[in-house]
C-alpha positions as CSV (number, residue, x, y, z in Angstrom):
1,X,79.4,360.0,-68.9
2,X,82.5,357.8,-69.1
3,X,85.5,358.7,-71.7
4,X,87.5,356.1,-72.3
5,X,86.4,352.6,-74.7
6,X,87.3,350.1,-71.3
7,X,85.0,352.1,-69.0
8,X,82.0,352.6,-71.8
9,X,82.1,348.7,-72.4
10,X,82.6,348.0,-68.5
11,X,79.5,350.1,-68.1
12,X,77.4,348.2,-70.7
13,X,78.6,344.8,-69.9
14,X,77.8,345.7,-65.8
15,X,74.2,346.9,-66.8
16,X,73.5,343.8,-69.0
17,X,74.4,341.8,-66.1
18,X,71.9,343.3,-63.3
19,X,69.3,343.2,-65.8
20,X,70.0,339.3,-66.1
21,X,70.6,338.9,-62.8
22,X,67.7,340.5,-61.6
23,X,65.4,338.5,-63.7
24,X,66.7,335.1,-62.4
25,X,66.6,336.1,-58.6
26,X,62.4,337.3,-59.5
27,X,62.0,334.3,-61.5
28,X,63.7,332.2,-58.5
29,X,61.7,334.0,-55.7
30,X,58.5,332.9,-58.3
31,X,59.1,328.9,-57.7
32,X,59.7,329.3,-54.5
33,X,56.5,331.0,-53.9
34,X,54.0,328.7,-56.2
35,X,55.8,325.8,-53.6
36,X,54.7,327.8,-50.9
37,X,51.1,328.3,-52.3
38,X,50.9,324.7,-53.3
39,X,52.0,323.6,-49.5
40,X,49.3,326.1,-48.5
41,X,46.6,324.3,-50.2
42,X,47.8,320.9,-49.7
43,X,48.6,319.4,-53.7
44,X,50.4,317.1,-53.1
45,X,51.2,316.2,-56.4
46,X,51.8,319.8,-57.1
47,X,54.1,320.2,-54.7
48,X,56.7,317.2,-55.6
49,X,57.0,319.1,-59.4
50,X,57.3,322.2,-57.7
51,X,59.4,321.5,-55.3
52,X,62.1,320.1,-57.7
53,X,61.5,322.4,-60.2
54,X,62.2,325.4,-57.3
55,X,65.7,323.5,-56.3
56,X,67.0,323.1,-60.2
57,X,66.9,327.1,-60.4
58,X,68.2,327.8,-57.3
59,X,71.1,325.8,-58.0
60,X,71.2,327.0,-61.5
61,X,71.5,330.5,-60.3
62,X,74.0,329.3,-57.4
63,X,76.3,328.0,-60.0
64,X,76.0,331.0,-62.8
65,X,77.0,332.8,-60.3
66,X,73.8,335.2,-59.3
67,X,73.7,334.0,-55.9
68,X,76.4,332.7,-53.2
69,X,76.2,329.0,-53.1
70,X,75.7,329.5,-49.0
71,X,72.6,331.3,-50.0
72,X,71.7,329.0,-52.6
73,X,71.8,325.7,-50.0
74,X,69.5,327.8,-47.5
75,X,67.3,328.7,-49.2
76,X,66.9,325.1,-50.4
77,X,67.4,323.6,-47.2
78,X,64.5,325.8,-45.4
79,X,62.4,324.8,-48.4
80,X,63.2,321.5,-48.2
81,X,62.2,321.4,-44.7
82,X,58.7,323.0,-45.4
83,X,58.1,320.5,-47.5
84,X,58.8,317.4,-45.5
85,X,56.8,319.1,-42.9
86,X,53.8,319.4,-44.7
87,X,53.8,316.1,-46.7
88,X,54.8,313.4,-43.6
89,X,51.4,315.1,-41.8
């Protein structure tokens, strides 16, 4: 157990920070999922809200800092490219 005020608070502050983190990257791998179910059954209508709904939280979690901005633009990219894939055919 820690000793000292600094390293108690350090402690508490780090585990309320994983807990929040770790809820955004399972709510993030979420959209991305119900985009690729919807491109899976072909709604297209579905897919456009989806789609951009998937992108605003990945770069919501980019800039907050959960995720490395790199990370952040491939995943959207390789979405993005599903997408236009499946919606030009």
């Amino acid at each position: 157990m820690k000793k000292n005020k600094s390293a108690i608070k350090k402690a508490r502050q780090s585990e309320e920070r994983r807990l929040r983190n770790s809820h955004v990257k399972s709510t993030m791998k979420t959209k991305i999922k119900k985009v690729m179910v919807a491109l899976g059954e072909k709604k297209k209508e579905d897919i456009d809200l989806l789609f951009r709904e998937a992108i605003a939280y990945i770069s919501k979690a980019s800039s907050k800092g959960v995720i490395h901005r790199n990370n952040a633009a491939r995943k959207i990219s390789r979405l993005a490219k599903k997408v236009n894939a499946n919606t030009t055919t």
